[in-house]
N, C-alpha and C positions, 0 to 999 in steps of 0.2 A: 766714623767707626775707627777702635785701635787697629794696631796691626796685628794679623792674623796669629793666629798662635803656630809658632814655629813645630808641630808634630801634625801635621794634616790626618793622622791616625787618631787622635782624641777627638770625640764628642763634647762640644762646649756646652753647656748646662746652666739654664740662668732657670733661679723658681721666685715667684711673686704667689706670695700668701702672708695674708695679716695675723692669722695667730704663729705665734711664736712658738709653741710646743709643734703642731703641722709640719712648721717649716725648719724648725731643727731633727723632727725625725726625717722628711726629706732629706737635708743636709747630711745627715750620718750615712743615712742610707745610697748617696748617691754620691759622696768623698771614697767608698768601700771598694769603686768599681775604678781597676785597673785604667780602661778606655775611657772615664767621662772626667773631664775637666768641670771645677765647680767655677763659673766664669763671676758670678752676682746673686743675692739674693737679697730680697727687696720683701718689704710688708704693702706696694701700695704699687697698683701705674705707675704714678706719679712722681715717685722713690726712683723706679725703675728708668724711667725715660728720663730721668735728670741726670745718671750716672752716664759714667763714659764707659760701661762696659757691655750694656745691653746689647750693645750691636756687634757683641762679638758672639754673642750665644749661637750655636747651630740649633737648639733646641729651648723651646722655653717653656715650663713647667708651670700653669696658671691656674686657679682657685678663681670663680664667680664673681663668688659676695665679695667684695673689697671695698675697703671705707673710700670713698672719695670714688672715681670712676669704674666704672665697673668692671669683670673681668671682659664682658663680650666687648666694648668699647674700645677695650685695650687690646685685644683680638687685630681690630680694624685699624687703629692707630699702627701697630709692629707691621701689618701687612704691609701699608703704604708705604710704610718706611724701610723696612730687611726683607724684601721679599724671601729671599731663600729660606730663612727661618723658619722651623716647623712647630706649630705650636700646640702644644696640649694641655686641656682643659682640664682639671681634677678638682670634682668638688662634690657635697654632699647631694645635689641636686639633678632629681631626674625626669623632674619635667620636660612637658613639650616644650613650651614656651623656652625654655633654656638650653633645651638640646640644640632644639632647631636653629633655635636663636645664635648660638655660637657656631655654629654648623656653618650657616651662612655669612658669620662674619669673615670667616675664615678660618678655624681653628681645624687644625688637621691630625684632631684627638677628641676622645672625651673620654674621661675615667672615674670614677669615684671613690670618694675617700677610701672606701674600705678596700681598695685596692694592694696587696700585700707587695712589701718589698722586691721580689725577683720580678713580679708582675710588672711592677713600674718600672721598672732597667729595662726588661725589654719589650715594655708598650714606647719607650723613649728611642731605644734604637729601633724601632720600628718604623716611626716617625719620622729618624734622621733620615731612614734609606725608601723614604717615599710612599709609606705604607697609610692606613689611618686606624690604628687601635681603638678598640671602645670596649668600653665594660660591657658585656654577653648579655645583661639587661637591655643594656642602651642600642647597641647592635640590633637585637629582636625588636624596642620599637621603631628606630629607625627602616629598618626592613618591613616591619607589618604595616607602617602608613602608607607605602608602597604597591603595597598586596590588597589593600581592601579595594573593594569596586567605589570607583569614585562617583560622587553626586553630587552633581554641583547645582540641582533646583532650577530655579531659574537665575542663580550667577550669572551676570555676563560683565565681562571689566571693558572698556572703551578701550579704544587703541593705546590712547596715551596714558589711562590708568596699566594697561598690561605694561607700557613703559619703564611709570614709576616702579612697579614693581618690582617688573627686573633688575634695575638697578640697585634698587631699596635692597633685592638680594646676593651682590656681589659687593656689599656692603658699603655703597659708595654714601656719603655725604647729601643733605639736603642741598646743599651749596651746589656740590659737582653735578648733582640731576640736573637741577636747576639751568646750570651751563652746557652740560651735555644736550640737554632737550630743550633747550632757549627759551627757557619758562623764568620768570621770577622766582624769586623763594618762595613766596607768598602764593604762585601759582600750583608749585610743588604740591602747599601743604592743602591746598584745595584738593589736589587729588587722589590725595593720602588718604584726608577726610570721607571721602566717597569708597575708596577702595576700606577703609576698615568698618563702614557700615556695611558693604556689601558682604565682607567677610566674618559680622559682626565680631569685631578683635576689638581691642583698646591697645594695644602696642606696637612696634615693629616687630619687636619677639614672635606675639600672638602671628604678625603676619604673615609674619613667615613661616610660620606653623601649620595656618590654612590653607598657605598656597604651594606649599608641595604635597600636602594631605589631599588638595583638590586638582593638582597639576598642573598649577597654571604656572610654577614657575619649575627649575630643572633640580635637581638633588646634585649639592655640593661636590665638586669635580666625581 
């Protein structure tokens, strides 16, 4: 990481989004405000984690779809690496699968495009001072999966599948489960295997989707 920016009173501001028109109206919009320093702006992860300026962001401003890895991915990557970093999601998409999904990667926001200007400064300082902003759509599902009576059928996940799963949602690594629970990788994906038949998912996303829909795992801090 560079050295800190010399006014502890600015909000550092790094945005990763690959369209270009997106990320210049961010840009204008977020250059406007007195408190936010603009630290980086990137069209990809991968842009981003190769500059030497991401890790000064207090705030990072993220978009889903991205060419090359994804936005949840890159969620998980900043976590392990800036923990203090608060990071917010803004994208067209308001799926479970994607809510959740970045929910539990870590992301400590979720917004959508259509989100107006004044909205986004302070869904950002929201963010910085420990809060989690979401668009009033995304808010009510995350709250209604919460609220319905759960049924989980005859579900029942083994000790070590309830494991994998926890971990799967503090968004650790196949590798680190692996070593955390002295399994192979190969033994991992054995009970990944089980747990998304059980869950009938095809993703991590998905599983995370059914397992706080069914409560088997906790809802993001």
């Amino acid at each position: 990481m560079t050295e800190l920016h010399a006014n502890d009173d600015l909000i550092c501001v790094a945005i990763v989004e690959d369209n270009r028109y997106v990320r210049s109206g961010w840009e204008m919009a977020l250059k406007n405000v007195p408190d936010f320093e603009l630290v980086g702006s990137y069209a990809s992860c991968e842009e981003a984690f190769r500059s030497e300026t991401i890790g000064d962001a207090d705030v990072v401003l993220m978009d889903i779809g991205l060419p090359g890895m994804s936005g949840i991915d890159g969620v998980k990557h900043l976590k392990q690496k800036y923990h203090r970093q608060a990071i917010v999601m803004c994208t067209i998409h308001d799926d479970d699968e994607r809510v959740f999904g970045a929910l539990c990667a870590g992301a400590d926001g979720y917004l959508l495009k259509k989100t107006p200007p004044d909205e986004l400064v302070k869904a950002l300082r929201e963010a910085h001072s420990g809060g989690s902003p979401m668009t009033p759509s995304v808010a009510r599902k995350v709250i209604a999966s919460f609220q319905k009576p759960v049924s989980r059928g005859n579900l029942t996940l083994t000790e070590r599948e309830q494991q994998v799963l926890d971990l799967m949602a503090q968004g650790k690594s196949y590798a680190t489960i692996a070593n955390e629970l002295f399994l192979s990788v190969d033994g991992v994906y054995y009970h990944i295997r089980h747990i998304y038949e059980k869950l009938q998912v095809h993703t991590r996303g998905e599983a995370m989707a059914q397992g706080l829909k069914k409560r088997l795992i906790l809802p993001p801090r």
